[in-house]
FIKOLLO-800075 format. One record per residue: z, x, y of N, C-alpha, C, O in turn; residue number from 1; chain. Coordinates in nm, 3 decimals. Example, Ala and Ser with C-alpha at 12.3 -4.5 7.8 and 13.67 -1.06 7.14 Angstrom:
<atoms>
ATOM      nw      nu      nv     caw     cau     cav      cw      cu      cv      ow      ou      ov   k c
ATOM   0.780   1.319  -0.569   0.780   1.230  -0.450   0.780   1.320  -0.330   0.846   1.424  -0.332   1 A
ATOM   0.708   1.285  -0.225   0.714   1.367  -0.106   0.787   1.290   0.003   0.804   1.341   0.114   2 A
</atoms>
This chain:
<atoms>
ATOM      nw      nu      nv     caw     cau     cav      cw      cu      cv      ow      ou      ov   k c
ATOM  10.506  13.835  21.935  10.423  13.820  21.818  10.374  13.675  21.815  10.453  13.581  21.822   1 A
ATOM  10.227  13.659  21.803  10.172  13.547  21.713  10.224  13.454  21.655  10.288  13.503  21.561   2 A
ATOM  10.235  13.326  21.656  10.276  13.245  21.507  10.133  13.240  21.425  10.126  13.163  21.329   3 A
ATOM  10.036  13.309  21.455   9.925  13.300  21.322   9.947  13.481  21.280   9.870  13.541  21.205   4 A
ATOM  10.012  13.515  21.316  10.061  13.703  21.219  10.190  13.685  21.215  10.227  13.799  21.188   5 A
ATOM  10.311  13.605  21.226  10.434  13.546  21.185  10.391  13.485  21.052  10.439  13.537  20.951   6 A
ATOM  10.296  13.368  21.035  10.316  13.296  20.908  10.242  13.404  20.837  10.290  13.406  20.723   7 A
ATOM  10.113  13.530  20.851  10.075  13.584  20.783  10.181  13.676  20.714  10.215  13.649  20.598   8 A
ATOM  10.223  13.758  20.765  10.361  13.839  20.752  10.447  13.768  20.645  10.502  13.837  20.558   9 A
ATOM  10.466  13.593  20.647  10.573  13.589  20.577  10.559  13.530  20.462  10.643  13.462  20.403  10 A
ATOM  10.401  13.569  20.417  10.381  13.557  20.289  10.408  13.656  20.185  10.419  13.637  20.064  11 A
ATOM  10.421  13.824  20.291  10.492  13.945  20.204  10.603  13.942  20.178  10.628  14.032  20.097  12 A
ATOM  10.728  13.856  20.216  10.893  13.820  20.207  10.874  13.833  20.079  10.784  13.780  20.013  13 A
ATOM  10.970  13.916  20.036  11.033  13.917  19.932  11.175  13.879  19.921  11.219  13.905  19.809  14 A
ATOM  11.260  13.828  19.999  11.331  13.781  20.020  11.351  13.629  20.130  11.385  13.625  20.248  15 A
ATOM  11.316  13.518  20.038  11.300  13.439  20.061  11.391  13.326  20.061  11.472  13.353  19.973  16 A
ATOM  11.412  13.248  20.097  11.537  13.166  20.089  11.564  13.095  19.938  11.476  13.063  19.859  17 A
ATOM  11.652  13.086  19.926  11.690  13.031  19.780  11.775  12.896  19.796  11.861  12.878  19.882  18 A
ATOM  11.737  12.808  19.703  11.773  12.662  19.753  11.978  12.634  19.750  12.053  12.659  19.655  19 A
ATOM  11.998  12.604  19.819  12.157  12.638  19.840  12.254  12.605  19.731  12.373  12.634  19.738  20 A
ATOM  12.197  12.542  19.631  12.311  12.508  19.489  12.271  12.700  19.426  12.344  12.760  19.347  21 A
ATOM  12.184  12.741  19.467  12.233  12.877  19.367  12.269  13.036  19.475  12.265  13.155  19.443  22 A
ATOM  12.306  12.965  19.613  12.327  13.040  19.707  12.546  13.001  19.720  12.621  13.061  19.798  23 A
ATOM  12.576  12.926  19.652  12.697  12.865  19.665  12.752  12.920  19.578  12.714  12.939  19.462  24 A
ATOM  12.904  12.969  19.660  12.980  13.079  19.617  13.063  12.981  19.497  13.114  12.873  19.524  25 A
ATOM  13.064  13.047  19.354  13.127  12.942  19.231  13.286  13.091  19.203  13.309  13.206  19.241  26 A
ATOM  13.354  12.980  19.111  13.447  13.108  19.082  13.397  13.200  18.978  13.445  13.314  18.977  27 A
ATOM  13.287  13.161  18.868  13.224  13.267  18.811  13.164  13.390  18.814  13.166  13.478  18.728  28 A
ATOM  13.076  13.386  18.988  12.990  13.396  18.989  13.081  13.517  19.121  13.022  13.618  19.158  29 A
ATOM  13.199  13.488  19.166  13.315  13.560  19.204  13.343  13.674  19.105  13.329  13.792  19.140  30 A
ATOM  13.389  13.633  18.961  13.474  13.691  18.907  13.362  13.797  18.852  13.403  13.909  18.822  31 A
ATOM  13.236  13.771  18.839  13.100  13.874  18.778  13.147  14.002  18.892  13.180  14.117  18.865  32 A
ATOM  13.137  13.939  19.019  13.128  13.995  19.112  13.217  14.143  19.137  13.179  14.250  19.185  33 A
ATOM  13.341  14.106  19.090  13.440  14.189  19.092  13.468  14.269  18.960  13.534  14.373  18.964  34 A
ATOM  13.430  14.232  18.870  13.407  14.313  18.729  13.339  14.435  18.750  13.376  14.549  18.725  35 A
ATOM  13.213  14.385  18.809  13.120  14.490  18.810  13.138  14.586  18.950  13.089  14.697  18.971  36 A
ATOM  13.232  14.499  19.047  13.260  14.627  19.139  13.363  14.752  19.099  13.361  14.872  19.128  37 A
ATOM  13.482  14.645  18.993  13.565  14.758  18.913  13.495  14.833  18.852  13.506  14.952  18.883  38 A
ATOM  13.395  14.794  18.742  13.294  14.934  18.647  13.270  14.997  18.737  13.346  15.093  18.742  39 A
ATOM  13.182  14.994  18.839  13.097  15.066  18.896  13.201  15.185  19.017  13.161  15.294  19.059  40 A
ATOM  13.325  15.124  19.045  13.463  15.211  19.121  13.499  15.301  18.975  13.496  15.424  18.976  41 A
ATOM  13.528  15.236  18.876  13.566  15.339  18.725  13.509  15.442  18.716  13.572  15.548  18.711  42 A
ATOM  13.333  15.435  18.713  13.265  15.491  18.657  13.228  15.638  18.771  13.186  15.746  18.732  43 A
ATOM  13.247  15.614  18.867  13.237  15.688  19.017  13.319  15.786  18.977  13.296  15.901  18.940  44 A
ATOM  13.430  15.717  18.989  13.576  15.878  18.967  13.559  15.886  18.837  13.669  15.938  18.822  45 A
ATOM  13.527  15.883  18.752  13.505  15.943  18.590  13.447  16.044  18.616  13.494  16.157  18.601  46 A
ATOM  13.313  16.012  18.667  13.195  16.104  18.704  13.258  16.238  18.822  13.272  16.357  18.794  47 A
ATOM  13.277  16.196  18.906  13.348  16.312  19.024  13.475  16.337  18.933  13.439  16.454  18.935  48 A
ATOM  13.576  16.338  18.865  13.626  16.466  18.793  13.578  16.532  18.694  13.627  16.643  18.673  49 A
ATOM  13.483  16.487  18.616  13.422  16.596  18.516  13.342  16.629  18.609  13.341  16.751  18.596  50 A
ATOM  13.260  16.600  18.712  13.174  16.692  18.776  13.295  16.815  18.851  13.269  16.923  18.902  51 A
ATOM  13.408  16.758  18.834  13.485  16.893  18.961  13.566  16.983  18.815  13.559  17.105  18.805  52 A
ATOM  13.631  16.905  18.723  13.704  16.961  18.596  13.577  17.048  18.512  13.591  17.068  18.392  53 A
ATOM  13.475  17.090  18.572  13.365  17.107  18.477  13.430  17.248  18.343  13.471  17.360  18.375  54 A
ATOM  13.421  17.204  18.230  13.442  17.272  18.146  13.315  17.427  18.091  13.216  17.448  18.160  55 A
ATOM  13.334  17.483  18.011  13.211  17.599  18.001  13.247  17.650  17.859  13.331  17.741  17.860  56 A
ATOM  13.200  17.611  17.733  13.159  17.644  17.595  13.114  17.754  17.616  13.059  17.759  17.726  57 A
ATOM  13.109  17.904  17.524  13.023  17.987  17.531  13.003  17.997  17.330  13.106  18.021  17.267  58 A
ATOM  12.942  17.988  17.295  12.977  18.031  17.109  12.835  18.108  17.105  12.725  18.083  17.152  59 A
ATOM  12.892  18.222  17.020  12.783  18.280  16.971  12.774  18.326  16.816  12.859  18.382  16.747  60 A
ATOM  12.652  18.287  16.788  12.688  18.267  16.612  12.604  18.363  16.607  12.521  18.368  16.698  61 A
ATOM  12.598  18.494  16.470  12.464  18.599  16.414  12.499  18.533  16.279  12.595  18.505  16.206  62 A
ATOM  12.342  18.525  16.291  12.283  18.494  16.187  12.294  18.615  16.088  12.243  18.720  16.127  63 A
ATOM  12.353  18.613  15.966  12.364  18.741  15.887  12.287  18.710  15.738  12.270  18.783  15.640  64 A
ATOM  12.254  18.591  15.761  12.167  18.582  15.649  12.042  18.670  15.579  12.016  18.683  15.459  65 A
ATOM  11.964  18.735  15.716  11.862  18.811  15.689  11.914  18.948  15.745  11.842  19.022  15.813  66 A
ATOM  12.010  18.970  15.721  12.043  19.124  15.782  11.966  19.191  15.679  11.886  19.281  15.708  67 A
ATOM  11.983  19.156  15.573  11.883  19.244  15.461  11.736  19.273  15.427  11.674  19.322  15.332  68 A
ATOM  11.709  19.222  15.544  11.539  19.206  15.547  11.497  19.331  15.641  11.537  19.344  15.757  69 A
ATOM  11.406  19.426  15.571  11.378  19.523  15.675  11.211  19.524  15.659  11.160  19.505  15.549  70 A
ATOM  11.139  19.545  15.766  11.053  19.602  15.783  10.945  19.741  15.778  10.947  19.792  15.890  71 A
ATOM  10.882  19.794  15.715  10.812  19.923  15.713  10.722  19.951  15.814  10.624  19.878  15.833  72 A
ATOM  10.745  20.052  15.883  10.692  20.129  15.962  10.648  20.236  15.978  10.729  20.327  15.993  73 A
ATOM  10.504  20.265  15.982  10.412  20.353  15.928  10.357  20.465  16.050  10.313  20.435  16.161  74 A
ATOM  10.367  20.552  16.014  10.355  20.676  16.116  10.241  20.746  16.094  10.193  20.744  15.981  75 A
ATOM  10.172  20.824  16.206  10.108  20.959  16.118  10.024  20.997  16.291   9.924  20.976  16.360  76 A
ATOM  10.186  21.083  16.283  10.115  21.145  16.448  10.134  21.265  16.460  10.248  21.306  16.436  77 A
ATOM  10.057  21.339  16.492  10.025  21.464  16.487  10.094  21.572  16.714  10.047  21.532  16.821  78 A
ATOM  10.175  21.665  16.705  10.201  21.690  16.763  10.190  21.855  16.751  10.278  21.922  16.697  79 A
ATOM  10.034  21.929  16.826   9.964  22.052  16.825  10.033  22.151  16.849  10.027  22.264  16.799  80 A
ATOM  10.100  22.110  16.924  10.186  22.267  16.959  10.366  22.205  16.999  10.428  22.210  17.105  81 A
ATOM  10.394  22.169  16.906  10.544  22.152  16.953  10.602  22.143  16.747  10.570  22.075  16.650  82 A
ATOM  10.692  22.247  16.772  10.739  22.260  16.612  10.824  22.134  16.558  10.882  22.041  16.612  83 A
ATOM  10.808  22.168  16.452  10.881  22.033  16.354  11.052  22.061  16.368  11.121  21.960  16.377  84 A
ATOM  11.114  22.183  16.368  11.268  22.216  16.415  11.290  22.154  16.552  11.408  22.134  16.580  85 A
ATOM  11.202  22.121  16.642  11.249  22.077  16.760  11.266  21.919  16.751  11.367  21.854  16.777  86 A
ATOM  11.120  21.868  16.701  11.084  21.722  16.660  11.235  21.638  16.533  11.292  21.668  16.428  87 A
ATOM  11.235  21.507  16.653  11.314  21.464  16.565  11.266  21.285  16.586  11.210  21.240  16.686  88 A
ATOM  11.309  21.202  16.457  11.264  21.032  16.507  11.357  20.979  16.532  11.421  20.973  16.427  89 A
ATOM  11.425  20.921  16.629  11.555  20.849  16.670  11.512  20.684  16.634  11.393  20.684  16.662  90 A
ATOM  11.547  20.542  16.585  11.569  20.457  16.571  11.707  20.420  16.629  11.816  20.474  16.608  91 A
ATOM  11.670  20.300  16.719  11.760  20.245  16.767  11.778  20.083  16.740  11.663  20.049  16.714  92 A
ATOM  11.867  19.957  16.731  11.840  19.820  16.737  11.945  19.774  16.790  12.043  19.831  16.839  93 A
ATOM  11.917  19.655  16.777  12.022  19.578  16.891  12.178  19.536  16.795  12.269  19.481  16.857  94 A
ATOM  12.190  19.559  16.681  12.276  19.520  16.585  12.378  19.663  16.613  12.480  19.667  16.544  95 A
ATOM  12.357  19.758  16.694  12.411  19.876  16.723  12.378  20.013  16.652  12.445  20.116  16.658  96 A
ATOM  12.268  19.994  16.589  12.244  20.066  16.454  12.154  20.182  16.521  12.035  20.167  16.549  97 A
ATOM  12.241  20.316  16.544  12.122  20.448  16.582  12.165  20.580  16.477  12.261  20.645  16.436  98 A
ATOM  12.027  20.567  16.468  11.998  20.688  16.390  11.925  20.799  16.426  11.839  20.765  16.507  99 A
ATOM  11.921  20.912  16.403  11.879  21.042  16.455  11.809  21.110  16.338  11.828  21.095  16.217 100 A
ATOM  11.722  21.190  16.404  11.620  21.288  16.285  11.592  21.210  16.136  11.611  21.264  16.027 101 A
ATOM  11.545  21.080  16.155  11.561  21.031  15.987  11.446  21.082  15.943  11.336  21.084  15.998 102 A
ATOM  11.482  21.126  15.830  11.376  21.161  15.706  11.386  21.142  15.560  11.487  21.193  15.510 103 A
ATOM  11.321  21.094  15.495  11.320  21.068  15.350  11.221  21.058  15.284  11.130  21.138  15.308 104 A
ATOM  11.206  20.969  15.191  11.109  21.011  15.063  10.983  20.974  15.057  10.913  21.015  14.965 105 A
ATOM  10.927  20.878  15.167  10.838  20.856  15.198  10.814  20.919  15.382  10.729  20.861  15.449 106 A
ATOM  10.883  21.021  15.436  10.821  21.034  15.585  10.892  21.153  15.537  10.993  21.177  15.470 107 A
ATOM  10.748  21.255  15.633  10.765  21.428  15.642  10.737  21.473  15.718  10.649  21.425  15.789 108 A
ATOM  10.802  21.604  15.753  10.756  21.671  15.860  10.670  21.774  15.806  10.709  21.868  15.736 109 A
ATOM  10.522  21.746  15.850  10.409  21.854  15.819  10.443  21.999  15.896  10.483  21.954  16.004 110 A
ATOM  10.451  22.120  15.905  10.422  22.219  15.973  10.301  22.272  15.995  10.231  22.309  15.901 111 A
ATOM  10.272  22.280  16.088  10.121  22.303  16.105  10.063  22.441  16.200  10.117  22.456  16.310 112 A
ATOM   9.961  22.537  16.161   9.961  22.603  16.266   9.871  22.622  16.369   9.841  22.519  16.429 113 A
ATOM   9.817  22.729  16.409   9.750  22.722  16.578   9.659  22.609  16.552   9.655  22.503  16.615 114 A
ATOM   9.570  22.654  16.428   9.438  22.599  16.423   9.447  22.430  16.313   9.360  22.381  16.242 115 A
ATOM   9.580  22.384  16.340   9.573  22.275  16.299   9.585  22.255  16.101   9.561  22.157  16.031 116 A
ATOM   9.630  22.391  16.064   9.618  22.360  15.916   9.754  22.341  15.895   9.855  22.359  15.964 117 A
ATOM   9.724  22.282  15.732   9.941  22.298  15.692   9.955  22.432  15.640   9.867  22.504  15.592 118 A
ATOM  10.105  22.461  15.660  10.136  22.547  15.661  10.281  22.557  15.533  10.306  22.652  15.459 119 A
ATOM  10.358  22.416  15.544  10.429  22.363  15.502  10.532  22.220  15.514  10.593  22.176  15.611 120 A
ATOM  10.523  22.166  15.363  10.574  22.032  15.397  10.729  22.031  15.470  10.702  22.099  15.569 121 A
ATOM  10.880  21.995  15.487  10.992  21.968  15.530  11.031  21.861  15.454  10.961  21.759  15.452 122 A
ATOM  11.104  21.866  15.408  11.183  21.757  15.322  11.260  21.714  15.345  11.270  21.797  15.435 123 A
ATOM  11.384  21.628  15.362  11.542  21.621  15.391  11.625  21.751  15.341  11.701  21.811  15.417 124 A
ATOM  11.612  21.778  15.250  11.694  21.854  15.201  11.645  21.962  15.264  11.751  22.018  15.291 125 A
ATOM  11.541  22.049  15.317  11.501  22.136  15.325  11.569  22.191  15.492  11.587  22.300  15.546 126 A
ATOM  11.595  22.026  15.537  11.594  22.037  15.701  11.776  22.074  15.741  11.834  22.098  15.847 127 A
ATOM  11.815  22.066  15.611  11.941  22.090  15.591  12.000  22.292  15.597  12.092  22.361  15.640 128 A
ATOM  11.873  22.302  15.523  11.893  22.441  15.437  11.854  22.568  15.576  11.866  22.690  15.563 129 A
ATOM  11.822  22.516  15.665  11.780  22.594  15.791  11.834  22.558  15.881  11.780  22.587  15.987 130 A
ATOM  11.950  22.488  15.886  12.053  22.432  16.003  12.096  22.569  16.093  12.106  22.563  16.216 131 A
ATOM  12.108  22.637  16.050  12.212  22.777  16.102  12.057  22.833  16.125  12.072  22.865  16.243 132 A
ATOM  11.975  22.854  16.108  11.833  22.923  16.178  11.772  22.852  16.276  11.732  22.922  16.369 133 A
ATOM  11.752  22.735  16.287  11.716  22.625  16.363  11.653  22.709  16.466  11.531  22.709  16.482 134 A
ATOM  11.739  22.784  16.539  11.712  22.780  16.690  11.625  22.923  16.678  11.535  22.926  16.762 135 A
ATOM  11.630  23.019  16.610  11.514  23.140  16.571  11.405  23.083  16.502  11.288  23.116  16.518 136 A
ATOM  11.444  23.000  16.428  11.269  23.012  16.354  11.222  22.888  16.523  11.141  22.941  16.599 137 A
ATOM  11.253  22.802  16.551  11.189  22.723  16.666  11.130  22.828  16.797  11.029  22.781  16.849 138 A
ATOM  11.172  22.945  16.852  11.127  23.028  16.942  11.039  23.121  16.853  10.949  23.158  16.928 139 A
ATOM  11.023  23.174  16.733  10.918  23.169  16.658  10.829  23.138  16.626  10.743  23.226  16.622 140 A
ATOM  10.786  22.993  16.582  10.749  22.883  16.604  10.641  22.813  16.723  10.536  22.753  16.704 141 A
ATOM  10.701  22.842  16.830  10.686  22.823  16.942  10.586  22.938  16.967  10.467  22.906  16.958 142 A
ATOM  10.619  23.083  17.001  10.523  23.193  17.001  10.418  23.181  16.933  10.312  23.167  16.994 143 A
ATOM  10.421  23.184  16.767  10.302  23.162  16.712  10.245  22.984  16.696  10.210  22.918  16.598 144 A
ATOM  10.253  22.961  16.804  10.176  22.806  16.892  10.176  22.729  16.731  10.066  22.700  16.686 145 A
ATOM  10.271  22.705  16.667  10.284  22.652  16.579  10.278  22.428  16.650  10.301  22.397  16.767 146 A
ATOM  10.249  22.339  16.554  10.243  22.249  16.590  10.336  22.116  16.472  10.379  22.169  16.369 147 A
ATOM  10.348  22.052  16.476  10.394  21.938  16.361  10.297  21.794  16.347  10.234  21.736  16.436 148 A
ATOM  10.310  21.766  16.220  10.260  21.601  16.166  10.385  21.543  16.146  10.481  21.604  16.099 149 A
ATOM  10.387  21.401  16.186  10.472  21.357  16.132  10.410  21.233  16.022  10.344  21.147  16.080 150 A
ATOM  10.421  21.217  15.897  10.318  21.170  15.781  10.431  21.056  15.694  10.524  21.101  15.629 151 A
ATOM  10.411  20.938  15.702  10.507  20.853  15.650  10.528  20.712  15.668  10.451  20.637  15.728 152 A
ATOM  10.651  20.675  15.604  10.681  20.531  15.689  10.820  20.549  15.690  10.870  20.661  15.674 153 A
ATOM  10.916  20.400  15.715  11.051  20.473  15.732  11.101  20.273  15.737  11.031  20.178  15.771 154 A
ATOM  11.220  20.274  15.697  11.214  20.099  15.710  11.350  20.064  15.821  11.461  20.117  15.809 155 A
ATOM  11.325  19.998  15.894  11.401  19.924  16.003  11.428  19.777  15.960  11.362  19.712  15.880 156 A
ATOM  11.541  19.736  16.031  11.622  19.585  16.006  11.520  19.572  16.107  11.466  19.647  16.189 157 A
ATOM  11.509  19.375  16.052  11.402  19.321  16.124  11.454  19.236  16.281  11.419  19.120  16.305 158 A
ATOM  11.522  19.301  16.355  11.544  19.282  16.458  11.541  19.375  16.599  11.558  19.497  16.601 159 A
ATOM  11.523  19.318  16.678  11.487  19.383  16.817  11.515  19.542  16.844  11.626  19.587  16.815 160 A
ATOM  11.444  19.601  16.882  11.499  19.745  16.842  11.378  19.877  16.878  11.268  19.835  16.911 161 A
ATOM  11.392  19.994  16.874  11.285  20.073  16.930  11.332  20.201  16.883  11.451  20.235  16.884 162 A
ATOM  11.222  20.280  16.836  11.236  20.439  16.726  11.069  20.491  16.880  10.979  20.459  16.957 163 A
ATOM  11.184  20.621  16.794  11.069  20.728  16.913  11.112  20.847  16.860  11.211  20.878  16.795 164 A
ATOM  10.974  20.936  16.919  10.989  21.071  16.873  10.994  21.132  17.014  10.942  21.123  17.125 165 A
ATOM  11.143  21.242  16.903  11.267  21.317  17.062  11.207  21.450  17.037  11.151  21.492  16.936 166 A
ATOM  11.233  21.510  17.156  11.227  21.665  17.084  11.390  21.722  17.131  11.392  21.711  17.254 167 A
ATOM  11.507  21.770  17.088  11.572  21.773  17.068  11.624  21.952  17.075  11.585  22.027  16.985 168 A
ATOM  11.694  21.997  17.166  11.734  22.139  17.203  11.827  22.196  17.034  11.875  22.309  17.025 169 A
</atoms>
C-alpha cells in the first residue's frame, strides 16, 4: 500500500491513539473495571435461570357482569313442504347453554298447506298437547305436502353462540 492511501485511510480511524495520562492503568479506573465485570457475570446467570426455571401463569377470569344482557333475534322463515311436528330451533352458546324446540310468546310455528296458506297457529302449550301423536299427524302432514312458518323472535345471552333450524325424527 501507498503512503498517500495509508494517510488517506487514516483519517477514517476511529480508534485513534489517546494521549498516555488517560491510557494509564489507575486503581480506580481498575476497580470500575471489575464492578462492572461482576454486574454484567450477575446479570448473565440471573437471566439463564429464569430463562431455563421458566414459570407459566394460566388465569382465566368470566366476566359475569353482563350475563344478563340478552339479545333479540328475529325470524320469519318459511319452510314449503316440511311440517312444523318435525321442525324444531336448537340454540346453542359457548357459556354451555343448549336448548331444543324453543317456543314462546313471541315465536310460532305457522302450519301451512300445499298452496302456502295458514292452516294453523302452534303455541307452546299446544306442542305439548300432541306429544303422543307427533309421529301420525307428521306422516300425515307430510302426504298432504303440508309446509311450516316459523314467525317471531326469541332472546339469546349476548355471547358467542349459534341457533338453527333441525328437523328432528
Amino acid at each position: 500500500m501507498s503512503s498517500g492511501q495509508g494517510s488517506f485511510l487514516k483519517q477514517f480511524d476511529i480508534f485513534r491513539k489517546m494521549p498516555r495520562d488517560l491510557t494509564e492503568p489507575t486503581f480506580c479506573g481498575a476497580l470500575v473495571s471489575v464492578v462492572c465485570t461482576f454486574v454484567l457475570f450477575a446479570l448473565t446467570v440471573y437471566e439463564v435461570q429464569n430463562y431455563i426455571n421458566a414459570e407459566s401463569h394460566a388465569e382465566l377470569i368470566i366476566d359475569t357482569s353482563h350475563r344478563d344482557d340478552f339479545i333479540d333475534v328475529n325470524v320469519d322463515v318459511v319452510f314449503p313442504k316440511l311440517p312444523c311436528d318435525i321442525l324444531s330451533l336448537d340454540v346453542q352458546d359457548i357459556l354451555g347453554t343448549h336448548k331444543t324446540d324453543i317456543m314462546g310468546v313471541d315465536l310460532k310455528k305457522i302450519r301451512l298447506d300445499r298452496d302456502g296458506k295458514q292452516l294453523s297457529v302452534e303455541t307452546p302449550g299446544e306442542a305439548n298437547e300432541f306429544h303422543a301423536k307427533v309421529a301420525q299427524r307428521a306422516k300425515e302432514e307430510l302426504k298432504a305436502g303440508q309446509g311450516c312458518r316459523y314467525l317471531g323472535s326469541f332472546k339469546v345471552y349476548r355471547v358467542p353462540g349459534n341457533f338453527h333450524l333441525a328437523s328432528h325424527a
